[in-house]
N, C-alpha and C positions, 0 to 999 in steps of 0.2 A: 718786652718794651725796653728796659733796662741795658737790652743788647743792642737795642737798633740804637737808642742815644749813644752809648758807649764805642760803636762802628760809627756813626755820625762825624761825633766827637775826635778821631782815630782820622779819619779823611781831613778834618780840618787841620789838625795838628801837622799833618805832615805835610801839607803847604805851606803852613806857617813857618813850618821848620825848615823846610826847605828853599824857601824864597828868594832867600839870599845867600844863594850857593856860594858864591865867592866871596863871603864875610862880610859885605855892605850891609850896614845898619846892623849890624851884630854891636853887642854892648859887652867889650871884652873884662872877664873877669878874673882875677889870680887868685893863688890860696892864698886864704885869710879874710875874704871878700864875704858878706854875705848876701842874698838877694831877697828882699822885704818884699813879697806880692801885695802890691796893694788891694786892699779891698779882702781883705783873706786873714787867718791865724796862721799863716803860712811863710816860716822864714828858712832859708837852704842856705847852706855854709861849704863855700867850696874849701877843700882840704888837700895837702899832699900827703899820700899815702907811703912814701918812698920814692928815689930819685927817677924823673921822668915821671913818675905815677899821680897826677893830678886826680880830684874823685869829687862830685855833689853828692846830699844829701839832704831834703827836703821833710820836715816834718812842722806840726802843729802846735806853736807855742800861746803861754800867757805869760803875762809878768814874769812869772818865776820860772820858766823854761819851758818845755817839752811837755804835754799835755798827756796826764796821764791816761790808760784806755786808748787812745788815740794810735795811729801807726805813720811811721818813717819810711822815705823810701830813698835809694839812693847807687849812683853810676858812676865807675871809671873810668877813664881814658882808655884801658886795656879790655872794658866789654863787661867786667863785671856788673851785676847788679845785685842789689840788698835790698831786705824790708824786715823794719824792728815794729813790736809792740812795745808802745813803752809802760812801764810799770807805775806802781806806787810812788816809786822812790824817786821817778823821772828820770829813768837809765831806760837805753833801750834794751831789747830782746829779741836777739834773732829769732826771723821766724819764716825768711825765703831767702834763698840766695842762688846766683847761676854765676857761673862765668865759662867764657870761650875758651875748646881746646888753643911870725911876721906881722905885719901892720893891721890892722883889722878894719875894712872899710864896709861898710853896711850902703848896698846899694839897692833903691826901688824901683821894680818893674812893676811895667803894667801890661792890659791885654795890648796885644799888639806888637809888645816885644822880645827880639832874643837875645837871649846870650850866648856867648862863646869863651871856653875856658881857655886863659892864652895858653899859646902854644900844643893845641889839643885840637882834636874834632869833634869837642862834646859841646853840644848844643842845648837849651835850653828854652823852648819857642812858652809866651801865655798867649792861653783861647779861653774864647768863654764856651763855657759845655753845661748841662744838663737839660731839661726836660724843658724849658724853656730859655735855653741859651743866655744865662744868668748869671752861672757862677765859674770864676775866677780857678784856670787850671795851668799846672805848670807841666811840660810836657820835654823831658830830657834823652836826647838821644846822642851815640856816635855818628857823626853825620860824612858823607863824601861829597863830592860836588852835585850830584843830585837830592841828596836827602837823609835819613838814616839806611845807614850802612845793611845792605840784605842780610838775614842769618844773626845779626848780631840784637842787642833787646834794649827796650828805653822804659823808661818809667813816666808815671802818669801821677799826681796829686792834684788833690780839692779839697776843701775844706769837709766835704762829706764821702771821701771816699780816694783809697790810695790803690795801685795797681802796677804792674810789670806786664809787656809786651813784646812778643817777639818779633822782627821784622820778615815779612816775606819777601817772593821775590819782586812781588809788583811794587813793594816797599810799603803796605800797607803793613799796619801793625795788630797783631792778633794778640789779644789777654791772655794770660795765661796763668794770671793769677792776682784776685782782687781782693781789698776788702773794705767793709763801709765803718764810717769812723766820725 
């Protein structure tokens, strides 16, 4: 059951993501930006990792930061993807990773919308997903004018569950690696 919502969820997402192929109603964001999902413990902080290298990073905070127990997920402009458990201490901890052979603005999204990292093809779509289409998910992929990019992986967060996806060639997005949180 848990697969058919999670394939459900995966078909949604990639419309969402993809709708606006040519960046209409994209809500562009730079490093330093962070994005508050409303309705969530869910805040993602886009970062540069080095020049040209833009990157999100999506995990479950309170008050005092990063929830411990809890897991991170997060994507490059260059394909990489990540996913930390965070500890005690509120540090993460790698615990997946792939990748392909300033001012600080705090911005809130909701279901419905995307973002786009400037000057990047990384995209950012919320849906609602689970068991009765409820709960608040953020859905990050490299995208091309159709959608996310074939061959290459997005990640997926909820406040009860974090996940990495690789793209096929129909552009649906297969799990390849989950975990509940």
């Amino acid at each position: 059951m848990r697969r058919l919502v999670i394939l459900g969820l995966l078909a949604t997402l990639v419309v969402a993501a993809s709708a606006s192929g040519r960046g209409e109603g994209f809500i562009t964001v730079k490093p330093g930006d962070e994005l508050d999902v409303v309705g969530t413990k869910i805040l993602c902080q886009v970062t540069q990792e080095g020049p040209g290298e833009a990157a999100i990073a999506c995990f479950k905070r309170d008050s005092k930061g990063p929830i411990p127990g809890s897991y991170a997920v997060g994507i490059t402009q260059k394909g990489g993807v990540a996913a930390w458990k965070i500890d005690a201490k509120r540090s993460p901890q790698p615990v997946y990773t792939r990748k392909l052979s300033s001012t600080q603005t705090r911005i809130r999204v909701k279901v419905k919308q995307v973002t786009r990292i400037r000057g990047t093809t990384v995209d950012c779509a919320i849906v609602l997903s689970g068991t009765r289409n409820d709960e608040e998910t953020i859905y990050c992929s490299r995208d091309d004018k159709v959608g996310p990019i074939v061959g290459s992986y997005a990640v997926l967060m909820s406040d009860s569950m974090v996940a990495v996806g690789k793209i096929k060639a129909d552009r649906s997005t297969t799990i390849v690696w989950t975990r509940k949180h």
